[in-house]
C-alpha positions as CSV (number, residue, x, y, z in Angstrom):
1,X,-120.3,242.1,56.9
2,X,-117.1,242.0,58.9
3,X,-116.7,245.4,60.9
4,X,-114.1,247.1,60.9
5,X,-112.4,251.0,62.2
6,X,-112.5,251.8,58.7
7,X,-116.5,251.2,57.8
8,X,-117.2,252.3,61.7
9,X,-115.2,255.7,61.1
10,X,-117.1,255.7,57.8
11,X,-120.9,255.1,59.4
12,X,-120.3,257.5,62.3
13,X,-119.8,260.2,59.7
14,X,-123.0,259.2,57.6
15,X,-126.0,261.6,57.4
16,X,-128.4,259.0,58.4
17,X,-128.7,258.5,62.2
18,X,-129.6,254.6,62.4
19,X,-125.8,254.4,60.2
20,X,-124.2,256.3,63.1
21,X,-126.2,254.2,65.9
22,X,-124.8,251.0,64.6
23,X,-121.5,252.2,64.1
24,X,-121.2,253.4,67.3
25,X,-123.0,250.0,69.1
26,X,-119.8,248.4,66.5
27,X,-117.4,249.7,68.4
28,X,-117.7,247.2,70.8
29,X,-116.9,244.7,68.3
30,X,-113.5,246.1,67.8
31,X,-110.3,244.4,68.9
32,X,-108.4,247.1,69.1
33,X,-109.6,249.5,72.1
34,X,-107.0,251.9,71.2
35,X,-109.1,252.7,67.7
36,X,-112.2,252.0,69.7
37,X,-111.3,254.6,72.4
38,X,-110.6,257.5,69.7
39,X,-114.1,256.4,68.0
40,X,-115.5,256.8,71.3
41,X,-114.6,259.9,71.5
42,X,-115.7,261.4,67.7
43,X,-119.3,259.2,68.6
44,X,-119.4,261.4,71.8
45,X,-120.0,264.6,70.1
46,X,-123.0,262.9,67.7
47,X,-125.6,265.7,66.9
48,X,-128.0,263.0,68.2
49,X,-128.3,262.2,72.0
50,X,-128.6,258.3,71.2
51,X,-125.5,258.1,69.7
52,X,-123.6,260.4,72.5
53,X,-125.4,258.6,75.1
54,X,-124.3,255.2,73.3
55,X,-120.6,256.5,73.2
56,X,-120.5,258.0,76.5
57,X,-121.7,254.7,78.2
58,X,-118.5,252.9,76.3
59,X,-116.1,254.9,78.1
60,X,-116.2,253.0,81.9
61,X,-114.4,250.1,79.9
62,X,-112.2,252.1,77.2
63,X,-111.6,255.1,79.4
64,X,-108.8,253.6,81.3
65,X,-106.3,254.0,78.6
66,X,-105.9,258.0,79.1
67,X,-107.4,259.1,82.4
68,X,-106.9,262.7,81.9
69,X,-108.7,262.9,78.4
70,X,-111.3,260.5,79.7
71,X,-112.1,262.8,82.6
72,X,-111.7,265.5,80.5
73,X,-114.6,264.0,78.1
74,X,-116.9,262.8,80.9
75,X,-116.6,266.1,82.6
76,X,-117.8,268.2,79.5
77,X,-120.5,265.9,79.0
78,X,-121.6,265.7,82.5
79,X,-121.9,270.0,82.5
80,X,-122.1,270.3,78.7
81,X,-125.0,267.5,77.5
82,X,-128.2,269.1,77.2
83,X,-130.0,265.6,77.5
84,X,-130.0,264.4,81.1
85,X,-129.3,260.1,79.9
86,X,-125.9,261.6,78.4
87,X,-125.2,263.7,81.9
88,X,-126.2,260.2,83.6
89,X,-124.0,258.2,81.5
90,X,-121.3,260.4,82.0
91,X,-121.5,260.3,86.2
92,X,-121.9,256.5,86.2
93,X,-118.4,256.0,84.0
94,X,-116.9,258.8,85.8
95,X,-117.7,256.8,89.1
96,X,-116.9,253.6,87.0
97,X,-112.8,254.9,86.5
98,X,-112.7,256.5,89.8
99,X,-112.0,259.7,88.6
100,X,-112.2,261.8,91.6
101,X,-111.0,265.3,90.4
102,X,-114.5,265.1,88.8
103,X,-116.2,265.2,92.4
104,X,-116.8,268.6,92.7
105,X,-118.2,268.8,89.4
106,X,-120.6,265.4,90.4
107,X,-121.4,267.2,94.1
108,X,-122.0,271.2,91.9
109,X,-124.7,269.2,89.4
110,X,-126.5,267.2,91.9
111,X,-127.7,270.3,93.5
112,X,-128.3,272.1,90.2
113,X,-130.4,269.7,88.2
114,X,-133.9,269.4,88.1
115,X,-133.7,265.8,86.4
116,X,-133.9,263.1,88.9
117,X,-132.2,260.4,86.4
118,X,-129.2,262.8,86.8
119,X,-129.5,263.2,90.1
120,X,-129.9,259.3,90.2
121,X,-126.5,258.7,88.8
122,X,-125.1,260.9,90.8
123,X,-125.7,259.0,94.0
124,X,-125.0,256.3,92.7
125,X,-121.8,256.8,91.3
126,X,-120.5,258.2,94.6
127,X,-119.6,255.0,96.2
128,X,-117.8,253.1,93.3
129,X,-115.9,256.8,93.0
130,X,-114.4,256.3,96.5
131,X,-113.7,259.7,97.4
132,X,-114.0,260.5,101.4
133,X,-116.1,264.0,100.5
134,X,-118.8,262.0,99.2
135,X,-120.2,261.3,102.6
136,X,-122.1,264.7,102.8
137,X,-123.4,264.7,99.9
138,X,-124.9,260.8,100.4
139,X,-125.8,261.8,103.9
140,X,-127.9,264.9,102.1
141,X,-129.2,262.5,99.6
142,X,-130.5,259.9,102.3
143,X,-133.0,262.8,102.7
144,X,-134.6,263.2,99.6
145,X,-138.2,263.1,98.8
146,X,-137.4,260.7,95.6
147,X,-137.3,256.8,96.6
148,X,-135.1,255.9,94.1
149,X,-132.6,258.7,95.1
150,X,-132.4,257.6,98.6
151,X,-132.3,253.8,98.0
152,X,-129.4,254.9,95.9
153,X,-127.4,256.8,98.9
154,X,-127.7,253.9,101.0
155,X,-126.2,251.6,99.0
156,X,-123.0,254.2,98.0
157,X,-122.4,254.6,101.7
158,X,-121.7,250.7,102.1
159,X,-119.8,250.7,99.2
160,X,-118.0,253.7,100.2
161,X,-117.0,252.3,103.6
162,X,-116.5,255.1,105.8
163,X,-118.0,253.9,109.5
164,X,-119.8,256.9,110.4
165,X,-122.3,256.0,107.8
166,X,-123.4,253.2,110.4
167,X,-125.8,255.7,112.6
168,X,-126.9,257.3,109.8
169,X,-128.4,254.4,108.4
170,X,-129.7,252.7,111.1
171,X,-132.9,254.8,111.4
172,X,-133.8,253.4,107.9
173,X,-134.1,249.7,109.3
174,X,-137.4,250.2,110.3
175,X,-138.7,252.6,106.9
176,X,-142.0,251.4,105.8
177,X,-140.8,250.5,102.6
178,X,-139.2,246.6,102.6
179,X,-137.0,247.6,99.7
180,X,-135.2,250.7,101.7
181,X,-134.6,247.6,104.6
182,X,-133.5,245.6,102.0
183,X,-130.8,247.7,101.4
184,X,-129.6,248.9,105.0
185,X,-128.9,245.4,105.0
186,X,-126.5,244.9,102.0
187,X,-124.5,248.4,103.4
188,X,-124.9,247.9,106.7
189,X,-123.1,244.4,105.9
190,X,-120.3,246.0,103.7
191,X,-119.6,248.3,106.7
192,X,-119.6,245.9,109.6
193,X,-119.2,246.4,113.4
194,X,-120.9,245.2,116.0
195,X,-123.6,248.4,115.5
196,X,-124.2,246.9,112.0
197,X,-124.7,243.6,113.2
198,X,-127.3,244.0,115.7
199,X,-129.5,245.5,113.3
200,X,-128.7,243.0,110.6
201,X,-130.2,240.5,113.3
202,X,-133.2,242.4,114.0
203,X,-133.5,242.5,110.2
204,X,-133.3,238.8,110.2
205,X,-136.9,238.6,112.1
206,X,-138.4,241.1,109.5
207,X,-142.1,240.5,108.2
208,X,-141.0,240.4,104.4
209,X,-139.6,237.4,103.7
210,X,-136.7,238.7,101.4
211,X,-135.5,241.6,104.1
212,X,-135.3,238.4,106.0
213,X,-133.4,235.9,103.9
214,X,-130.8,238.6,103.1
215,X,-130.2,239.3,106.7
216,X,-129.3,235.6,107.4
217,X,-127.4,235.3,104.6
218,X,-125.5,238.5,105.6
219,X,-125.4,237.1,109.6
220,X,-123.8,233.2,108.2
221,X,-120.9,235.3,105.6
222,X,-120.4,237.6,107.8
């Protein structure tokens, strides 16, 4: 059956929720984002969290076409959602579209949640969002008490770039846990300097073989 914004429209309104989550995974299928994008939108207001979060997670790739009511859609799911994937879903595109006016919103949830997926997102959002602010809150996250969380905030502060993340992450060269060295060594290779480097090559000697391979690999591009 060929699919198109006409049977979608008409599936997305249907009472039964496996119409409505293959109408909204259809959307994908359509040519035309600017029909898609609008769909999108409807979808994200689904009774049902799997079709929100589903519609939601569309919008890093069809958001771009109208930035304010993108960021104005992500931002009322990201406070709004009562289900913490949809909140998730929300920080990751907002990150995704660089939509900065949303960082206060992003920096005001991460310390209100109890959910640790949210929280998740958050963090790791924060580097692809590019805004300077985000250092404190990556610098707080650094020092969480969830692994995930903190492997998370090293990797935004290489991809966010700012230097003075250098010292801060150098402490966690030597955590016990290979896969927090693992990725010191990714950022510490986005930020560069001569800081970064020396630890990269002390990295290079480490006892887990894939801490190690990295760091050459990092050393010889570099």
């Amino acid at each position: 059956m060929t699919v198109t914004p006409e049977s979608v429209k008409q599936m997305l309104s249907s009472e039964d929720l496996g119409d409505r989550l293959r109408a909204v995974n259809q959307i994908r299928e359509l040519e035309d984002t600017k029909v898609a994008f609008e769909l999108v939108q409807s979808a994200s207001q689904d009774r049902n969290a799997r079709v929100r979060y589903s519609a939601v997670s569309q919008m890093d790739t069809l958001g771009g076409q109208d930035l304010e009511l993108s960021l104005h859609l992500l931002r009322d799911r990201l406070i709004n959602d009562p289900e913490p994937d949809v909140q998730a879903a929300a920080a990751d595109c907002l990150g995704a579209l660089k939509l900065t006016q949303a960082y206060e919103d992003l920096q005001q949830l991460y310390h209100n949640t109890p959910e640790w997926l949210v929280k998740f997102s958050i963090v790791a959002t924060l580097g692809e969002l590019g805004d300077p602010r985000s250092l404190d809150l990556l610098t707080e996250a650094l020092n969480s008490e969830n692994d995930l969380v903190q492997t998370a905030a090293i990797s935004s502060l290489g991809d966010l770039g700012d230097k003075q993340a250098v010292e801060l992450l150098i402490p966690y060269a030597s955590n016990a846990d290979w896969q927090i060295r693992y990725r010191v060594v990714q950022a510490l290779h986005k930020l560069g300097g001569e800081q970064a480097r020396n630890t990269i090559e002390t990295l290079a000697n480490d006892e887990v073989e894939a801490v190690a391979t990295e760091a050459k690999n990092c050393l010889q591009s570099a």
